[in-house]
C-alpha positions as CSV (number, residue, x, y, z in Angstrom):
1,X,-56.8,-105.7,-30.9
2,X,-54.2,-104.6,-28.2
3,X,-54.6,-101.5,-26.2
4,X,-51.3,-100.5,-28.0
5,X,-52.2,-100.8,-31.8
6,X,-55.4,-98.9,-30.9
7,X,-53.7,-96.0,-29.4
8,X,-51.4,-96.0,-32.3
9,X,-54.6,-96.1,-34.4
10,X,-56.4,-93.2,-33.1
11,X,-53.0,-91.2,-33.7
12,X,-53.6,-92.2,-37.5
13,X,-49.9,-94.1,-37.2
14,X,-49.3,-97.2,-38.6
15,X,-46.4,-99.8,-38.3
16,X,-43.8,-100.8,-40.4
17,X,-41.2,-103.5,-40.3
18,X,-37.6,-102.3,-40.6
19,X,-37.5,-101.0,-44.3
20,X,-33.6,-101.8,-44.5
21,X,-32.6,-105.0,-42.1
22,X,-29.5,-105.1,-44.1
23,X,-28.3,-102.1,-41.8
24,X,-28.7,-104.0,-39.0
25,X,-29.9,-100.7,-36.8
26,X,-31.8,-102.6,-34.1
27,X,-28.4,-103.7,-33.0
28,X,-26.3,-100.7,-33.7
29,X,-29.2,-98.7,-31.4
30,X,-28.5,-97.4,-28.0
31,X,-31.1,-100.0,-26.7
32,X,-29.4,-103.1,-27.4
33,X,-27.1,-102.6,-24.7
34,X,-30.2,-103.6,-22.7
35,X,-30.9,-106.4,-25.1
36,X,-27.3,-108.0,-24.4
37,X,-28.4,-107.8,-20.3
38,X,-31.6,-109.9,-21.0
39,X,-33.5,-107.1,-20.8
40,X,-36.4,-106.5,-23.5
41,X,-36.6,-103.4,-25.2
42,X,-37.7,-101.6,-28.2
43,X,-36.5,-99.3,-31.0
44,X,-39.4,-96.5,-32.0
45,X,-38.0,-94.7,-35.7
46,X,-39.9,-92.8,-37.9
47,X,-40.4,-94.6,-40.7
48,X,-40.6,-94.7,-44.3
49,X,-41.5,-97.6,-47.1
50,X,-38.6,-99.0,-49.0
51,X,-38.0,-97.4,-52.3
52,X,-40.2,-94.0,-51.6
53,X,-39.8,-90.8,-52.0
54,X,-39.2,-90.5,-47.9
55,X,-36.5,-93.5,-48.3
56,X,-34.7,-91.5,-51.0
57,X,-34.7,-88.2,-48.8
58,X,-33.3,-90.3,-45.5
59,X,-30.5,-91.9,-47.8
60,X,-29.5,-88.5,-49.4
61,X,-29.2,-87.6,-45.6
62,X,-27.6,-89.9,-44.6
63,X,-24.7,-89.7,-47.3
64,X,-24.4,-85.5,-47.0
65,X,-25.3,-84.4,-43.3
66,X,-25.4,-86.7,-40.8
67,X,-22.9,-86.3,-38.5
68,X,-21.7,-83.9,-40.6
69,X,-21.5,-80.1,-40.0
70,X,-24.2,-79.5,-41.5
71,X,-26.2,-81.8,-39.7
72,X,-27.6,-78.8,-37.3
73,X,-30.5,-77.0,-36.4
74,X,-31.6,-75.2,-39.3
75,X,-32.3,-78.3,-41.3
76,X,-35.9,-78.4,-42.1
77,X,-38.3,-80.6,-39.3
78,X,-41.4,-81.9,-39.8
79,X,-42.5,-80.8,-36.4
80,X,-46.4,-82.8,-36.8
81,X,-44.6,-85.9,-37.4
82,X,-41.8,-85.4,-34.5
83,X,-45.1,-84.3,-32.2
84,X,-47.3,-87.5,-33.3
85,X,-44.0,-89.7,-33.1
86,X,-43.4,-88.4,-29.7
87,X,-47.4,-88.9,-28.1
88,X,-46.9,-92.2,-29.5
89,X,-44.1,-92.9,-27.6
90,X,-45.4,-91.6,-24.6
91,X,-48.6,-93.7,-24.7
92,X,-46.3,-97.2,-25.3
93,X,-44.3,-96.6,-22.3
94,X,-47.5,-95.7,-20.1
95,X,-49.2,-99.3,-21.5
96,X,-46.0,-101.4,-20.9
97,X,-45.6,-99.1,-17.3
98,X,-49.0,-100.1,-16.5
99,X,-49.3,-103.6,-17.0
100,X,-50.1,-105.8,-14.4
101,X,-47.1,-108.1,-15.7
102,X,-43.8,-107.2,-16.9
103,X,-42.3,-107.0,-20.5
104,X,-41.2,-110.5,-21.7
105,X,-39.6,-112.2,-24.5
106,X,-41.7,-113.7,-27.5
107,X,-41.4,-117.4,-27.6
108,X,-39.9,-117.0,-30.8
109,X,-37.6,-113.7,-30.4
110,X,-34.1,-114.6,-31.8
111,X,-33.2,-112.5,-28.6
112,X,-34.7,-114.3,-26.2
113,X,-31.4,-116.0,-26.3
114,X,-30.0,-113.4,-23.6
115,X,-32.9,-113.4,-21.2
116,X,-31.8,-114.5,-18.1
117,X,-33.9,-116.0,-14.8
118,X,-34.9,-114.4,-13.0
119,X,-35.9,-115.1,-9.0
């Protein structure tokens, strides 16, 4: 077991593939710019399990307030999860910071394609 998955263990976190890939969000996210560089990177969302309850509330969402005026700050937040979701985040970026060896592409990453050599 990584040193990753059991941090995000002992938060009581688990991980989920993309519940919608037909949205294509991994490439519509402000990190793909890096992507298209060669340069690896990750997308962290809260997440939810196709079809459940959650999924239903983000696609209601979705459809009335985002980017909408009444997407502001007296919507309701679930301030455990943004907390939890945040010390997650926090211990990733210390693991990958602390490596001895620098973020690379899987062997098998469809975007390993834009790595580029490096000297």
């Amino acid at each position: 077991m990584t040193t990753c998955v059991a941090r995000r263990r002992s938060l009581g976190l688990r991980t989920l593939g993309d519940p919608e890939p037909l949205r294509n969000a991994f490439i519509r996210s402000d990190q793909y710019s890096f992507i298209r560089e060669g340069i690896p990177a990750i997308s962290l969302k809260v997440g939810f399990d196709a079809g459940s309850p959650e999924h239903e509330i983000v696609k209601k969402f979705r459809a009335e307030r985002y980017h909408a005026p009444s997407d502001d700050l007296l919507q309701p937040v679930d301030r455990q999860s943004a907390e939890d979701f945040n010390r997650l985040y926090i211990r990733l970026v210390e693991a990958v910071a602390d490596r001895p060896t620098r973020p690379m592409w899987n062997a098998n990453s469809f975007f390993k394609r834009f790595a580029k050599l490096t000297t």
